[in-house]
C-alpha positions as CSV (number, residue, x, y, z in Angstrom):
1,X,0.0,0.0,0.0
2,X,3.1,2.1,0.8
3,X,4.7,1.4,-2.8
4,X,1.7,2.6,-4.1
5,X,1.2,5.8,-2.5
6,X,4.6,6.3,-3.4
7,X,4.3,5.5,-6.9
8,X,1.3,7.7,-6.9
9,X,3.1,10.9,-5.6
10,X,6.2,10.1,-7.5
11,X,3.7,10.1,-11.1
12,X,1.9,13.1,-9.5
13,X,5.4,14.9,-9.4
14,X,6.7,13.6,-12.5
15,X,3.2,14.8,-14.4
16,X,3.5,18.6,-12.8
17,X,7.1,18.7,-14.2
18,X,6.4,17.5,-17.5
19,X,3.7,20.5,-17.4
20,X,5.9,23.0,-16.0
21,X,8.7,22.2,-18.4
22,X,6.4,21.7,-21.4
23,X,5.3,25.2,-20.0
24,X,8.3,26.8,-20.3
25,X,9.6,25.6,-23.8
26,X,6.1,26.6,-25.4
27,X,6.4,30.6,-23.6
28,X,9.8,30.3,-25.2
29,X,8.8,30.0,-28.5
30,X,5.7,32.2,-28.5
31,X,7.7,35.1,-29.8
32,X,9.4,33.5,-32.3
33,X,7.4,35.2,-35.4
34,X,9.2,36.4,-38.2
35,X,7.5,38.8,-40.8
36,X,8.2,39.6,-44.6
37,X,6.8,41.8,-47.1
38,X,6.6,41.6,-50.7
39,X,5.8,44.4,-52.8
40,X,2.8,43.7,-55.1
41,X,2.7,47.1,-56.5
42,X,3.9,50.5,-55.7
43,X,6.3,52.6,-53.7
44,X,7.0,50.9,-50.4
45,X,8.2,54.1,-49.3
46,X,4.4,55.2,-49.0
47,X,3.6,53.4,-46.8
48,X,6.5,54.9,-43.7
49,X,5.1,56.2,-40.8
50,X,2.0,53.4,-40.8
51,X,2.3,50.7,-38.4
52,X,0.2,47.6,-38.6
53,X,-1.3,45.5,-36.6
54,X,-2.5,41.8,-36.7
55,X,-4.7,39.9,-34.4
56,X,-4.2,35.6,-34.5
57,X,-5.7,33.0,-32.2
58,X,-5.6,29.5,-32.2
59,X,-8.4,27.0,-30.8
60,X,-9.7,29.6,-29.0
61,X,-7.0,29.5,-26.4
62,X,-3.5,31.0,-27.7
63,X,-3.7,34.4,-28.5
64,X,-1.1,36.8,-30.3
65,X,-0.8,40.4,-31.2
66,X,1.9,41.4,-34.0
67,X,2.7,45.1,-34.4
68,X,5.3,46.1,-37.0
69,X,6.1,49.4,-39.1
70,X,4.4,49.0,-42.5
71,X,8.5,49.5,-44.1
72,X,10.4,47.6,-41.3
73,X,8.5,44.2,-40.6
74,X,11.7,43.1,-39.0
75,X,11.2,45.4,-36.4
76,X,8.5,43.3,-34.9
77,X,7.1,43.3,-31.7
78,X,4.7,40.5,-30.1
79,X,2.8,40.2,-27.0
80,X,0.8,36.5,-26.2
81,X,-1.8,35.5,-23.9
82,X,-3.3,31.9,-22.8
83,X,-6.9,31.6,-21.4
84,X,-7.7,28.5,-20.0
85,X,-11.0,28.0,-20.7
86,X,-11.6,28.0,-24.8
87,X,-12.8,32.2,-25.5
88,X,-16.6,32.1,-26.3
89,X,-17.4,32.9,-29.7
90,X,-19.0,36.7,-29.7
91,X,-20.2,37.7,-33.3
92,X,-20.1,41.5,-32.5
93,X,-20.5,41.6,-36.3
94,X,-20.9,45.1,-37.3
95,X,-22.1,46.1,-40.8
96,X,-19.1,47.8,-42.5
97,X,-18.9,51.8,-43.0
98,X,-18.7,50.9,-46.5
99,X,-18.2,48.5,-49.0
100,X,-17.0,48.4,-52.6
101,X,-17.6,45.5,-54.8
102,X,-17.7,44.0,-58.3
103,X,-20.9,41.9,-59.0
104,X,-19.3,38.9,-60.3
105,X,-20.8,35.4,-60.6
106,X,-23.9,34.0,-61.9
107,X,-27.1,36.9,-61.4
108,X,-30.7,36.0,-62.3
109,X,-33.4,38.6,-62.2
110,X,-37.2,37.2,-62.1
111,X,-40.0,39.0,-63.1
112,X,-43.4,38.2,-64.4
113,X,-44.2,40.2,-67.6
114,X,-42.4,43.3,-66.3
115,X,-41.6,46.2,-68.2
116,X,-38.0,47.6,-66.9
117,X,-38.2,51.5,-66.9
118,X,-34.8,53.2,-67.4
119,X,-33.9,53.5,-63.7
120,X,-34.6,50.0,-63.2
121,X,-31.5,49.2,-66.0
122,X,-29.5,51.0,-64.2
123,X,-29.9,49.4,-61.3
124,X,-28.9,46.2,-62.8
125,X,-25.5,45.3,-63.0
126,X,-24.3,44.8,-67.0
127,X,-27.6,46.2,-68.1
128,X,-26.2,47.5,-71.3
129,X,-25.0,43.8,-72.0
130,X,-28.5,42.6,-70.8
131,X,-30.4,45.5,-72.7
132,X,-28.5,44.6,-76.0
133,X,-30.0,41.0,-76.0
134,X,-33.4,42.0,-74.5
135,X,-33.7,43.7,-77.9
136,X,-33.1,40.8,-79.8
137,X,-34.8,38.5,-77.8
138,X,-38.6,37.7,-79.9
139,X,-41.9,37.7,-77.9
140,X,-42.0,33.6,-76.4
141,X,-38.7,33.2,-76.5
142,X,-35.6,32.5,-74.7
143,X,-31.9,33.9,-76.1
144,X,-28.3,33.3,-75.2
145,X,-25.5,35.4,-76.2
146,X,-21.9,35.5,-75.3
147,X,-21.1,39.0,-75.8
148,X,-17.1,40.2,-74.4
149,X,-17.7,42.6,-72.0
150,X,-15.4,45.8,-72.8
151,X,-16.7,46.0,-76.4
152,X,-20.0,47.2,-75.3
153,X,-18.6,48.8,-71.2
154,X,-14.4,49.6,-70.4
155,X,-14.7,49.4,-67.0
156,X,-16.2,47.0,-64.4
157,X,-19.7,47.6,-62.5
158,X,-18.8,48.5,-59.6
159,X,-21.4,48.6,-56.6
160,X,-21.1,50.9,-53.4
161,X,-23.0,50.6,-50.1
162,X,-22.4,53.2,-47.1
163,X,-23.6,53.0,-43.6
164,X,-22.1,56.0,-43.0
165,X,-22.5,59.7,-44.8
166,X,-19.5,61.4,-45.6
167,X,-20.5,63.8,-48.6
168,X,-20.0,61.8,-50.9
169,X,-22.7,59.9,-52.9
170,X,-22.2,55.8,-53.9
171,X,-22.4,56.5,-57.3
172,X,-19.4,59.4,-57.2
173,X,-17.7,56.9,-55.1
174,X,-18.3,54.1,-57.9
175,X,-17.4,56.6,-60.7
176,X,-13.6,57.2,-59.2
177,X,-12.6,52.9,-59.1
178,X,-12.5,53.1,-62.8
179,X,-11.0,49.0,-63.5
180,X,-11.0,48.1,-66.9
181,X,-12.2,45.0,-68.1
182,X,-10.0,42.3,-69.6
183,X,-10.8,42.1,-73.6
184,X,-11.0,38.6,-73.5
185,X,-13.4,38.8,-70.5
186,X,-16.7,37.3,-71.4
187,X,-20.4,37.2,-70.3
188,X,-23.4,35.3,-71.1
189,X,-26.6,36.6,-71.5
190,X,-30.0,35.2,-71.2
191,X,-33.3,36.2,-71.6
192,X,-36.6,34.9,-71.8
193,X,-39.9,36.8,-72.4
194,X,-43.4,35.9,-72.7
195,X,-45.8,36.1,-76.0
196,X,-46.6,39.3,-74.8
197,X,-43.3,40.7,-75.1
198,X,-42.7,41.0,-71.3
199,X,-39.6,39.7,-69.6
200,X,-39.9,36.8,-67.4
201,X,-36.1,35.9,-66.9
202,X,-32.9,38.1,-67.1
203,X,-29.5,35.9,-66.4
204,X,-25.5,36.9,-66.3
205,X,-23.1,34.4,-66.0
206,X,-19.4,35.7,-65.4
207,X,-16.7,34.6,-67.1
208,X,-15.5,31.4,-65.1
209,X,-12.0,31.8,-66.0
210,X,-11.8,35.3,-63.6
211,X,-12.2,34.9,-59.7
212,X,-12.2,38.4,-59.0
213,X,-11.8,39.9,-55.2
214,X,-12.2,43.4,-54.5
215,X,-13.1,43.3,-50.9
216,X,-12.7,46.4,-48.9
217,X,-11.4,47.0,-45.5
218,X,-12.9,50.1,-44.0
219,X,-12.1,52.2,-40.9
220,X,-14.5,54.8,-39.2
221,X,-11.7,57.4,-37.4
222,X,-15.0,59.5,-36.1
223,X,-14.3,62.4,-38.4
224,X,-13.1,60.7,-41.4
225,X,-13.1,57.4,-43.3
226,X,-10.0,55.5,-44.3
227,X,-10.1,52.0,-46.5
228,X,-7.8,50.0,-48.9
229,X,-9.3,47.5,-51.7
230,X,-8.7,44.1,-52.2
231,X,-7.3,44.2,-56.1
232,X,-6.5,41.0,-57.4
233,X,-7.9,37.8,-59.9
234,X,-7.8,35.0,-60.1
235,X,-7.1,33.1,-63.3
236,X,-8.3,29.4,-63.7
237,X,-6.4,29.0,-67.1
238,X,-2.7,30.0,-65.6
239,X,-3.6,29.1,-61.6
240,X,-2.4,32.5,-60.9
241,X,-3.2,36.0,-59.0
242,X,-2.9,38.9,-60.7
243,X,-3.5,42.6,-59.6
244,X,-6.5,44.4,-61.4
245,X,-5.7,47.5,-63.7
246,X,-5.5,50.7,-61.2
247,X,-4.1,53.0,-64.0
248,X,-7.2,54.4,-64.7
249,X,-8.2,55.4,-60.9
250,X,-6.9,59.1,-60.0
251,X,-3.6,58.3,-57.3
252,X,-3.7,54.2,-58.4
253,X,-4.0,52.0,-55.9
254,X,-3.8,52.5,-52.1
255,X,-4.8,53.9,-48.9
256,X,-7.8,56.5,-49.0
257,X,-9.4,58.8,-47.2
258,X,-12.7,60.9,-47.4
């Protein structure tokens, strides 16, 4: 019975040093993160002065926070944290100041003998593609066309949303991103009307070659707004990224401000 207790207090001890020194070699390591930049596009220089920082967690346990000049990445400093007890989830999921987006993908548009009134078309992304079949599409029919987009548009619809008013409207904000559209990008077109002559169906479908991503990250200061743009695509053919044409947007790409 002796042995045993022994045995018992020996494991015990054994267990709490395998935990303390386990311990210590992982809060060795936790600051052993090493940053580097590549420059996409643009004068790194730009960017001095700006210092970013990056959140990262993992299970819900280990937590991080990187802080680095946007020019020096090597000058990176790193604080960590462990919790116990997993972190609940919170979604504390705010809708975004604003957002700026190309309508990519595959877009239907229902309606039941409807007449679209000029407004309406402009509503719609593509409408001038979509308005260029409607016309030739016969009463009773259904007609697909694969039309390249920059022969009958240059630049990309771009669609704006603001939960926040800065004096600018979402069409003067849409009008400065100015991306021009690939001329091999292509679109198909479908639409189907009734013997009437009304529309029942409008369809896009993107072209499947392009994954496009022009997310934006958006910051309310209180007084002003400041946001970047995701700018790149995807292209299925070469299984590459490649940045989106900013030559025709006043500044190119970056940082802005209202």
């Amino acid at each position: 019975m002796k042995a045993a207790v022994a045995l018992i207090l020996a494991l015990g001890l054994l267990s709490v040093g395998l935990m303390a020194g386990a311990n210590a070699v992982i809060h060795s390591q936790v600051n052993q993160v090493t940053v580097q930049a590549e420059t996409l596009a643009g004068d790194p220089a730009a960017a001095e002065g700006l210092t970013l920082s990056l959140p990262a967690e993992c299970q819900s346990q280990l937590f991080w926070d990187f802080s680095f000049p946007a020019t020096r990445p090597e000058q990176l400093s790193t604080s960590f944290s462990f919790d116990l007890f997993p972190r609940p989830f919170l979604d504390n999921y705010v809708f975004p100041p604003l957002s700026i987006y190309i309508p990519t993908g595959s877009t239907a548009y229902y309606s039941s003998g409807y007449t679209y009134l000029e407004q309406d078309w402009n509503s719609i992304p593509w409408s001038a593609a979509i308005q260029q079949v409607e016309k030739q599409t016969q009463p009773g029919q259904t007609l697909t066309r694969q039309l390249y987009a920059a022969q009958i548009s240059p630049y990309f619809p771009i669609n704006v949303t603001m939960s926040v008013q800065y004096g600018l409207s979402e069409r003067a904000i849409a009008s400065y991103f100015s991306i021009p559209i690939p001329e091999d990008y292509q679109i198909t077109v479908t639409v189907t009307k009734d013997s009437s002559g009304g529309i029942m169906e409008l369809s896009v479908q993107d072209d499947e070659r392009y994954s496009i991503d022009i997310g934006t990250y958006a910051y309310d200061t209180g007084g002003s707004l400041v946001f970047t743009l995701a700018n790149s695509f995807w292209n299925n053919e070469t299984n590459r990224f490649y940045p989106l044409d900013g030559s025709h947007i006043d500044g190119g790409w970056g940082i802005y401000r209202f």
